[in-house]
N, C-alpha and C positions, 0 to 999 in steps of 0.2 A: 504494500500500500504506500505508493508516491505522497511525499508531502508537494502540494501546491501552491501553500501562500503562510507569509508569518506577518504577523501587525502586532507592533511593538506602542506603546502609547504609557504616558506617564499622569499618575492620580495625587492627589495629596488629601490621603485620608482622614486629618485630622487627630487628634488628642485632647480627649476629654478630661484627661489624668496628669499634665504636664510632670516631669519627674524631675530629682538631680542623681547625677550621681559623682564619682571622683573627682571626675575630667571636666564634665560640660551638662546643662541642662537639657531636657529632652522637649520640645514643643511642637514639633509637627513631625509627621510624618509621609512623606513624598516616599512610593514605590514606582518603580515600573514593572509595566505586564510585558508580557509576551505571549502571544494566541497564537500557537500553529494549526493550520486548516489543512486535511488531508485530501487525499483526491473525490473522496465519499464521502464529501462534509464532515468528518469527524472531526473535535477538535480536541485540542491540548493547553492548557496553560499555566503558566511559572506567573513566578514574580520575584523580583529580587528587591535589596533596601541595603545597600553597601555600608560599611561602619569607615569612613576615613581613616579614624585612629588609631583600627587594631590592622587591617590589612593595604591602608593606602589608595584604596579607591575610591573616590566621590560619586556623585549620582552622574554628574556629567561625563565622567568618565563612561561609566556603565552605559548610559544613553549613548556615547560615543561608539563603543564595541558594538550597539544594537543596531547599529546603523543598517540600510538594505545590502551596503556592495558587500558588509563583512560575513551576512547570511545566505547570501547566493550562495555559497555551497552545500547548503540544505536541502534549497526546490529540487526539486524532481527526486530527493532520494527514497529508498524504499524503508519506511520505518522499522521494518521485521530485521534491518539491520541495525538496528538501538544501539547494540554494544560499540561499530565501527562509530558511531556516530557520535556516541560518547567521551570517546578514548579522542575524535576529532575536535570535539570543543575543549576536552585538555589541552590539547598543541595549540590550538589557534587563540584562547585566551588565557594566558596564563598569568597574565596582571590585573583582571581584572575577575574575579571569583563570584562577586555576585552577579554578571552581568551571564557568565556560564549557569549558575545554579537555578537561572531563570529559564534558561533554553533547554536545563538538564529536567528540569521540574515540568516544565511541559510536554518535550519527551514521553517522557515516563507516564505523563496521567493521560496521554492521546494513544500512547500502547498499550496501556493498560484495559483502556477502553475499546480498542478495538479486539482485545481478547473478551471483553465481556465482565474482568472481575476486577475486584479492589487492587490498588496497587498492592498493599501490605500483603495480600496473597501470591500477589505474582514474586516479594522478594522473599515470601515464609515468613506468616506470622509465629512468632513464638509469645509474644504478650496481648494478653483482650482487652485490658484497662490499669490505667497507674495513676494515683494523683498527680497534678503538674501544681509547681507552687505557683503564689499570684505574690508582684515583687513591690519590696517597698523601697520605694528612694532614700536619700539622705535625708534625713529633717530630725528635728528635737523631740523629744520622748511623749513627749504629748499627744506628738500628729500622728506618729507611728502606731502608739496606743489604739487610737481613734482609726486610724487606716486598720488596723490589725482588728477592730472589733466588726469593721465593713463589712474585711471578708469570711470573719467566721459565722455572721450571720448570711451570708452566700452560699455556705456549705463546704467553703474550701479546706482544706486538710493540711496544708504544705507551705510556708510562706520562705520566701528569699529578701533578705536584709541585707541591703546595700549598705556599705560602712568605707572604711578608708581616707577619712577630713584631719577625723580627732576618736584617738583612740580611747580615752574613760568616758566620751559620751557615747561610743560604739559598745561599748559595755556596755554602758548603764540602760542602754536600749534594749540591749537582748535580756540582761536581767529581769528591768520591769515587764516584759514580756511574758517571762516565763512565772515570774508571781502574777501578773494577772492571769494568765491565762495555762498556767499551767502545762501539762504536756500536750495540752487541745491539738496544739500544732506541731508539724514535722518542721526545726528551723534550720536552714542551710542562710549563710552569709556569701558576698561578695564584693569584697575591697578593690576590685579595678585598679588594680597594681598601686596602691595608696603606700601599702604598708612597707617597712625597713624588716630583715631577717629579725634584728631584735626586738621590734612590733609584735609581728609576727608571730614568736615563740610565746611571749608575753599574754595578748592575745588567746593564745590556745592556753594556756597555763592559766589563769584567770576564768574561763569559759569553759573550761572542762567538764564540769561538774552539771552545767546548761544541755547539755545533751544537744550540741551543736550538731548537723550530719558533715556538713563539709567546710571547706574553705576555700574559695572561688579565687583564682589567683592575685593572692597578696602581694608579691613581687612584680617587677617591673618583668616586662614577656622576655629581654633579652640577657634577663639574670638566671638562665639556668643552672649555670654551673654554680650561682648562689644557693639557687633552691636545691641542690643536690648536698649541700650542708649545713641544711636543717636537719632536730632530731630526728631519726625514722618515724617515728609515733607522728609527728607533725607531719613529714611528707602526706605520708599515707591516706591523711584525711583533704591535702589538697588535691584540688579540679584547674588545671591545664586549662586555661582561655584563649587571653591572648599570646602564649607562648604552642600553643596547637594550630595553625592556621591549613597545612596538610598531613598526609602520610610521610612524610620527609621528617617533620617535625613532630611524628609520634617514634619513628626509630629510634631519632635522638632523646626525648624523653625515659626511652625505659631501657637504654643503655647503663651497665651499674657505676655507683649506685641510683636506682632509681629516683626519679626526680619527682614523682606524682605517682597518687593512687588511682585517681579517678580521671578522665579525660573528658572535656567538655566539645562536644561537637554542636556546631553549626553551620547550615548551606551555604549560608552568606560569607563565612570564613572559609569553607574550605573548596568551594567552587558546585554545590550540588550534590545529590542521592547519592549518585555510585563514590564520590571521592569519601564522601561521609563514612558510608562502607567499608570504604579500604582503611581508614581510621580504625573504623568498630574494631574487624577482624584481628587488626593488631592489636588491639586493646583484649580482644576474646586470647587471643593465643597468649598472653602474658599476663590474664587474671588481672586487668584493669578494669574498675568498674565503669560505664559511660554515664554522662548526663550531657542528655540532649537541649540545646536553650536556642533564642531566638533573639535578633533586633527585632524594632518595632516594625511589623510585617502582616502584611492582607493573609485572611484566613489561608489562602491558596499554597503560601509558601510553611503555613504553621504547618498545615494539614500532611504535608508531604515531609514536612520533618516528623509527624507524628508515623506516619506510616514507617519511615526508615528505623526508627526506632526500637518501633514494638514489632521490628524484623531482628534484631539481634538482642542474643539470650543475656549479653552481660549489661544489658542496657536496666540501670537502679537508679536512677533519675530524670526526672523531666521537668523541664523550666520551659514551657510553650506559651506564656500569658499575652504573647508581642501583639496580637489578637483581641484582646478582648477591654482594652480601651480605646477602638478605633472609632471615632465618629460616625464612619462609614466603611463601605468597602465596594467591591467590584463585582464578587460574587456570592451566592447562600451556597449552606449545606455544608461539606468538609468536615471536619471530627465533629465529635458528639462530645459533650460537656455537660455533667450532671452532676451538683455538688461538689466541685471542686476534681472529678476525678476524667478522665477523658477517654475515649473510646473513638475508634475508626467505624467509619460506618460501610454497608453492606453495598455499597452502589458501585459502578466501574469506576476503576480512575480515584482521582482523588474526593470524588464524589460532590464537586462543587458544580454549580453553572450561573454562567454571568445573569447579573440584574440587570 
């Protein structure tokens, strides 16, 4: 089945939840789509939402790679060849990762669909349902409180606590936290490379006792060889962000002594499903555990990291919320969400269609 035609078009979804976090405040949200149209009207579509900071590519850049001359190698091919086709948008953009994980993600859910089933079937489901946390920015103990009381009357299970400004009020958040609310919630944090080694250790020494799950990378991305002497007990419960961006940079992670327990994957970082993938599988053959997360992104790209996910067995966390403060979006459908916990649903593809 010949693809025929790709239309690429850019939204700015809005934010109803502005956030902060280490680096920069978060206030709008601009994606671009990507629709491939097959020779039998089927369609396909991605989306991507590039993070500058952590991989170097802006939106303009990504709109730039989406251009028509750079996608002529597309038309006319036969999509039953996915795999060459995949392996081609790795060589042809290799600087710009979200701009691939949009043409990989549409790919994927227009193959999917013309096989007839979910994507998560076509890469083997191994998980039905997991809590995803819903993330709180930086702010004073008050707001957090109040954010945090939100969403446990939303049903949610799992929250992600942004930290890395000022470390005794990073404390003193997760504490009041957990006296008000006890163990209601799963809490994993993420300092956005905020923290110094001796934060860091500090930090976990202090919070210990909080029944913290992880620590989202405290260190700056190109301090590996820092994070590799921290105590093992501290590695172990750090999550690889912006020091994971591909398969390149999971070898060198779990080189000894290991430098992380946990491996934080996203589309957006690492150019799409199948590189995601290739991430996981090293992370499975070296008993790393994954957590899946997202920028601020249209259901279309959440959904297809949800699918990837609960295709690989070592996959124990999910940070998908980039979804569910959008003003708007592009399309319905895509995962299912009930009380905080998420679920892929039964339709072809990634089970969305545009509004």
């Amino acid at each position: 089945m010949k693809i025929k035609s790709i239309n690429v078009w850019t939204a700015d979804l809005g934010n109803t939840k502005p956030y902060t976090i280490a680096f920069k405040t978060i206030d709008e949200v601009l994606n671009t789509f990507v629709e491939i149209t097959l020779e039998n009207g089927t369609t396909g579509i991605g989306a991507a939402n590039p993070s500058e900071y952590v991989t170097g590519e802006n939106l303009d850049q990504t709109n730039a790679a989406l251009t028509g001359e750079n996608l002529e190698f597309l038309i006319g091919r036969d999509l039953y060849e996915i795999n060459q086709l995949l392996f081609e948008l790795w060589l042809k953009f290799p600087k710009t990762p979200a701009a691939r994980a949009a043409l990989d993600i549409a790919l994927h859910d227009a193959f999917t669909k013309l096989l007839g089933i979910p994507l998560v079937k076509y890469l083997g489901q191994k998980i039905k349902s997991m809590p995803t946390s819903n993330t709180i920015g930086i702010k004073n103990v008050a707001d957090t409180l109040k954010e945090a009381d939100e969403y446990a009357k939303l049903g949610f299970k799992a929250l992600k606590v942004k930290i890395g400004k000022d470390l005794e009020e990073d404390i003193e958040r997760l504490v009041k936290l957990r006296e008000k609310f006890g163990q209601k919630f799963l809490i994993r944090i993420d300092a956005n490379q905020g923290y110094t080694s001796a934060k860091t250790i500090e930090f976990y020494k202090r919070t210990k006792q909080l029944n913290i799950e992880l620590i989202e990378q405290p260190l700056p991305a190109k301090a590996v060889a820092e994070i590799r002497q921290l105590p093992a007990e501290v590695r172990a419960v750090i999550a690889a962000d912006e020091s994971l961006l591909s398969a390149k940079d999971a070898l060198e992670l779990i080189k000894p002594p290991r430098a992380v327990g946990i491996f934080n994957i996203k589309l957006m970082k690492c150019g799409g499903i199948s590189q995601g993938l290739k991430i996981a599988d090293i992370g499975f053959h070296e008993n790393i555990d994954l957590f899946w997360g997202c920028n601020d992104e249209s259901i279309v790209s959440i959904t297809a990291a949800l699918h990837a996910a609960f295709a690989c067995p070592n996959t124990k966390y999910i940070d998908l919320d980039g979804s569910l403060d959008l003003a708007r979006d592009v399309v319905k459908g895509g995962f299912i969400l009930k009380e905080g916990i998420m679920y892929c649903s039964d339709r072809p593809g990634l089970g969305v269609e545009r509004i």
